[in-house]
MARKOLZA-232344 format. One line per 2 residues: number of its first residue (from 1); their letters; for each residue x, y, z of N, C-alpha, C. Coordinates in nm, 3 decimals. Layout:
<pts>
NUM) a) X/Y/Z/X/Y/Z/X/Y/Z  ...
</pts>
This chain:
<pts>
1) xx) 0.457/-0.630/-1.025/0.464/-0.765/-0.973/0.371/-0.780/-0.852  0.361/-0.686/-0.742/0.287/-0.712/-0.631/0.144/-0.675/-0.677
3) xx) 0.127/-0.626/-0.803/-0.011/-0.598/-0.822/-0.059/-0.719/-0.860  -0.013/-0.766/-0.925/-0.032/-0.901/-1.014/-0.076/-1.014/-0.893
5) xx) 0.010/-1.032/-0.784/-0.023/-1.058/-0.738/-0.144/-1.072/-0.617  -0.177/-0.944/-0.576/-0.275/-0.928/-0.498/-0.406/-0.892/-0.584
7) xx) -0.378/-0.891/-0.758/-0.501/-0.949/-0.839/-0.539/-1.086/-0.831  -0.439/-1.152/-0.856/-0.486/-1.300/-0.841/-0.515/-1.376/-0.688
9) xx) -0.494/-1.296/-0.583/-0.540/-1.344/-0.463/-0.660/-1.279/-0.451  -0.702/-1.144/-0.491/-0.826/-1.111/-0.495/-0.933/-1.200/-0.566
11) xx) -0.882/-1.227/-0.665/-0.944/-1.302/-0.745/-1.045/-1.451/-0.706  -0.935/-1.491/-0.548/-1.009/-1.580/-0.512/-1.089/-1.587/-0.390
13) xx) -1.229/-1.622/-0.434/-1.324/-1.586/-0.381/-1.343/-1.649/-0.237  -1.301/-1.779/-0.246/-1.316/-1.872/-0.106/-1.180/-1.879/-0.026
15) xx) -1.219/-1.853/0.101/-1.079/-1.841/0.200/-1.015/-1.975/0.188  -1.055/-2.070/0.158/-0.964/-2.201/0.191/-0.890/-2.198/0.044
17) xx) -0.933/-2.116/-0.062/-0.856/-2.097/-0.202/-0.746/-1.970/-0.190  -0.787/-1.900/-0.100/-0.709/-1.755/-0.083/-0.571/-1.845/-0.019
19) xx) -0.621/-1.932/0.112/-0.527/-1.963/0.168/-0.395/-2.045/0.102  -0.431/-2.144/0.007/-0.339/-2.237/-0.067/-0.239/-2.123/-0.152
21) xx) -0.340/-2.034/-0.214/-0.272/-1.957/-0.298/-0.121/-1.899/-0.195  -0.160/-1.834/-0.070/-0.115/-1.759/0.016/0.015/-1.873/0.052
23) xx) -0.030/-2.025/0.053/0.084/-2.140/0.148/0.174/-2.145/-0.003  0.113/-2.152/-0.151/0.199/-2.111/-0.212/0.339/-2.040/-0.258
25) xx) 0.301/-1.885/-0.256/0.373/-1.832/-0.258/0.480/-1.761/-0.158  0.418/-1.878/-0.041/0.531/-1.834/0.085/0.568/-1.956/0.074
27) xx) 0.576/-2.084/0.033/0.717/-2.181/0.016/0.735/-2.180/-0.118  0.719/-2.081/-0.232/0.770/-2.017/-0.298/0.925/-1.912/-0.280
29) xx) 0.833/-1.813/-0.183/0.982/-1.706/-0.135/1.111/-1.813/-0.076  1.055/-1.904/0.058/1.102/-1.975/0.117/1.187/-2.057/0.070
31) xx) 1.166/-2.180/-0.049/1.199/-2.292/-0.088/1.230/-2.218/-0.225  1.226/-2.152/-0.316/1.251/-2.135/-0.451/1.333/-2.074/-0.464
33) xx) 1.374/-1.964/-0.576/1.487/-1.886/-0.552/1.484/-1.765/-0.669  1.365/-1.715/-0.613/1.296/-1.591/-0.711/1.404/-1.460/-0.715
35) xx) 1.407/-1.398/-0.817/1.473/-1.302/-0.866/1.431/-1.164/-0.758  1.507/-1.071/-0.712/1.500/-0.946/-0.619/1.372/-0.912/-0.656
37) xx) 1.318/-0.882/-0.794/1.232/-0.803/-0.768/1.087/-0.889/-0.690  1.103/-1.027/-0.753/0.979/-1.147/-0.751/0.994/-1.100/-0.543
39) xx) 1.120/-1.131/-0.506/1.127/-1.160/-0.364/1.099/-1.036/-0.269  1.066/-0.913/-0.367/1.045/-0.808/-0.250/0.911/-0.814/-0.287
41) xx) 0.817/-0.863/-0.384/0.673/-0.818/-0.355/0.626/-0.956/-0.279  0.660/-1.053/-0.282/0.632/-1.142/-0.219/0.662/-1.157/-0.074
43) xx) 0.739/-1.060/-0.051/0.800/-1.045/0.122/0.688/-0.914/0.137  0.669/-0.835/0.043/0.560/-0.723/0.111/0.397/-0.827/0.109
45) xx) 0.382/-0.898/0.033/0.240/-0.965/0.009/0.264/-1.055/0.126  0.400/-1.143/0.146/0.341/-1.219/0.253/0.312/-1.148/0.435
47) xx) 0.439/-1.059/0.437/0.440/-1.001/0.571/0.386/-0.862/0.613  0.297/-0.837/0.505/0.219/-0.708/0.542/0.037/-0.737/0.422
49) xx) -0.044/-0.860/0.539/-0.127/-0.924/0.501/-0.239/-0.753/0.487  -0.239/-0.669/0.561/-0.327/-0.524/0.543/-0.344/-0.490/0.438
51) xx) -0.246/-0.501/0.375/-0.218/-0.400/0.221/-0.293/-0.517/0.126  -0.290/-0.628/0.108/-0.399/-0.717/0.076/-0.528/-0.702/0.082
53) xx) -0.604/-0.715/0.237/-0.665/-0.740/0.272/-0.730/-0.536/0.264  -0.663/-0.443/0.214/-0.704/-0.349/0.259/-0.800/-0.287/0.123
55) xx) -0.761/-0.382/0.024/-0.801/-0.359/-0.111/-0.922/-0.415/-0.169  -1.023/-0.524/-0.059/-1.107/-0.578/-0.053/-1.184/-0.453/-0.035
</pts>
């Protein structure tokens, strides 16, 4: 799941597209009501931006 995800944020090439993706899936975690596993890669993707950004 967190791979998946930090494929498809890799994926986008322009920061103002990285970013929507990013305001996404944090009023996603926030406002939705994703299943344990959805909510722990999305709590590691949103609050440990390194591990993202480290794969560039």
């Amino acid at each position: 799941m967190l791979a998946r995800i930090q494929e498809e944020y890799i994926a986008l090439e322009e920061h103002v597209r990285r970013r929507a993706y990013f305001m996404e899936k944090r009023n996603y975690y926030n406002e939705g009501n994703p299943e344990d596993v959805t909510r722990a890669a999305l709590f590691i993707f949103l609050c440990v931006p390194a591990i993202t950004v480290s794969i560039l």
